[in-house]
C-alpha positions in Angstrom: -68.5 -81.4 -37.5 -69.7 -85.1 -37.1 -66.9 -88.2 -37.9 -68.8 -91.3 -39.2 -65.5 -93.7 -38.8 -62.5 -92.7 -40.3 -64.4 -91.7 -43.4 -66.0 -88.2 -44.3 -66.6 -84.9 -42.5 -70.0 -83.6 -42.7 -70.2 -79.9 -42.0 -73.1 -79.4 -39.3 -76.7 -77.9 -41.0 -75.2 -78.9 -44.4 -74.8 -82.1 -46.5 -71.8 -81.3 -47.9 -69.0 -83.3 -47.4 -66.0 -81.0 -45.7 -63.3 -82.7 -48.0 -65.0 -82.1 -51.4 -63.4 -84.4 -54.4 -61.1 -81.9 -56.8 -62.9 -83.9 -59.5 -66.2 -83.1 -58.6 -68.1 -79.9 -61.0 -71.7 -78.0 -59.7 -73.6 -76.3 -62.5 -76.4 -74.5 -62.4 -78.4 -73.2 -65.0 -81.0 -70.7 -64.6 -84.1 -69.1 -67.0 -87.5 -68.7 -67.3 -89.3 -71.2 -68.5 -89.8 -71.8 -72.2 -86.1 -70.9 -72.9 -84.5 -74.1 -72.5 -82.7 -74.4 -69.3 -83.8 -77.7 -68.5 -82.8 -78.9 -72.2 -79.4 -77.6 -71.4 -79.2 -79.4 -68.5 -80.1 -82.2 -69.7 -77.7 -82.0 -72.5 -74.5 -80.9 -71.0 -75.2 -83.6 -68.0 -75.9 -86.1 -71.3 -72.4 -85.1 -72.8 -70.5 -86.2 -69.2 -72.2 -88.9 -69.2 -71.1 -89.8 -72.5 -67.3 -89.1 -70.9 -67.8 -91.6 -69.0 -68.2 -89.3 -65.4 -70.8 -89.6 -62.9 -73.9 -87.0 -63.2 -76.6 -86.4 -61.0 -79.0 -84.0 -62.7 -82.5 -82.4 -61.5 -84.8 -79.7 -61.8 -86.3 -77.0 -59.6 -89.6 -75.1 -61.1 -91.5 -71.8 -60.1 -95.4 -71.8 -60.8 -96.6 -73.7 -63.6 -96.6 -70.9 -66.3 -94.5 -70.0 -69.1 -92.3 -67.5 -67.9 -91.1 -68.3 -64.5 -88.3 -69.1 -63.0 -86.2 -72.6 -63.5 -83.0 -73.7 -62.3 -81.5 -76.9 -63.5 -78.7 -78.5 -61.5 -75.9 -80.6 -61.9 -73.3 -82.3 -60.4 -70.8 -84.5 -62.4 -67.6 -86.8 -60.6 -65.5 -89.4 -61.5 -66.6 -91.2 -58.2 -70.3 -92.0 -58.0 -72.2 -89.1 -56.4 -74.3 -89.9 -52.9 -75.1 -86.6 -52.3 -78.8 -86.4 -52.8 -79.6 -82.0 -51.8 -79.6 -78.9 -53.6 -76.5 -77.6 -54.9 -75.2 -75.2 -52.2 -72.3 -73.5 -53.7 -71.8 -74.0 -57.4 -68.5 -74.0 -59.6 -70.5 -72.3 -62.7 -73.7 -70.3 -62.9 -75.2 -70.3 -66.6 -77.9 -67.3 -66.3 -79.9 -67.3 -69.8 -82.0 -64.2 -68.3 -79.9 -61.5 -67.0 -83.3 -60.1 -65.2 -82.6 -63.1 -62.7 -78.9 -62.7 -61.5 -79.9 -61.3 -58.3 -79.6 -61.6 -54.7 -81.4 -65.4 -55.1 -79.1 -66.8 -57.5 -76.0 -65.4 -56.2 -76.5 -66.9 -53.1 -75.0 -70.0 -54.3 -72.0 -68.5 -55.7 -68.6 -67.9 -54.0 -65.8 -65.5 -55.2 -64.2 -68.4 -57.5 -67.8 -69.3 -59.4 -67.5 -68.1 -62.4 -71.1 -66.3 -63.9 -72.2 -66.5 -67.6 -75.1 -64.5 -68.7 -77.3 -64.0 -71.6 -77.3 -60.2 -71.9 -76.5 -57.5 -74.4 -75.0 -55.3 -71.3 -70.4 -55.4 -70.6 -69.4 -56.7 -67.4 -68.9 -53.9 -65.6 -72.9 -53.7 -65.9 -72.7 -56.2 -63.3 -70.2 -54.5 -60.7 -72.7 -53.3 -58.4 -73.8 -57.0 -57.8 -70.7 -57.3 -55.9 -67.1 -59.4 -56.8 -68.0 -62.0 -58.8 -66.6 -63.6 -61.6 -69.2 -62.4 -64.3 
């Protein structure tokens, strides 16, 4: 890990700050394009905004065709946010497409991320992804 002063830890090959703010919320929401993902992000980062929290909010795109895949990210604080890199392990995964929660999005959850997703299908549907909060 690298000290800069007496300020913040930086974990090495990451830009995540070691001591991560309690008050400090990741999103990401995934779909194919055309379903609205990038409206919802845009909206719920809009709403914390409106409360008065920091957001940072941005948009990553497959090809340029209806249909693939798009993940909108978010990150909202009380602090202003100087982080400026992908998400690397989010606090809530929307999934509007439950042909997408696979290997490639679950790499940015952890065993306390909590999992929504768009599907007809019970929970234990999901089991053989592995322990996740789905």
């Amino acid at each position: 890990m690298f000290k800069k002063g007496s300020t913040t830890l930086i974990t090495v090959g990451s830009c995540r700050p070691a001591h991560v703010s309690r008050t400090k919320l990741e999103i990401i929401i995934q779909g194919r394009d055309g379903q609205g993902a990038q409206t919802a992000g845009n909206l719920l980062a809009q709403a914390f905004f409106k409360e008065g929290r920091q957001v940072q909010s941005f948009a990553t795109y497959g090809g340029a065709r209806r249909g693939t895949p798009v993940n909108s990210m978010i990150r909202i604080d009380d602090k202003p946010i100087r982080l400026r890199c992908d998400i690397e392990r989010a606090d809530a995964i929307l999934c509007f497409d439950c042909s997408l929660l696979d290997a490639c999005l679950l790499h940015w959850a952890g065993r306390e991320t909590l999992i929504m997703v768009n599907s007809a299908g019970l929970r234990e549907d999901y089991s053989n992804l592995g322990d996740y909060r789905i």
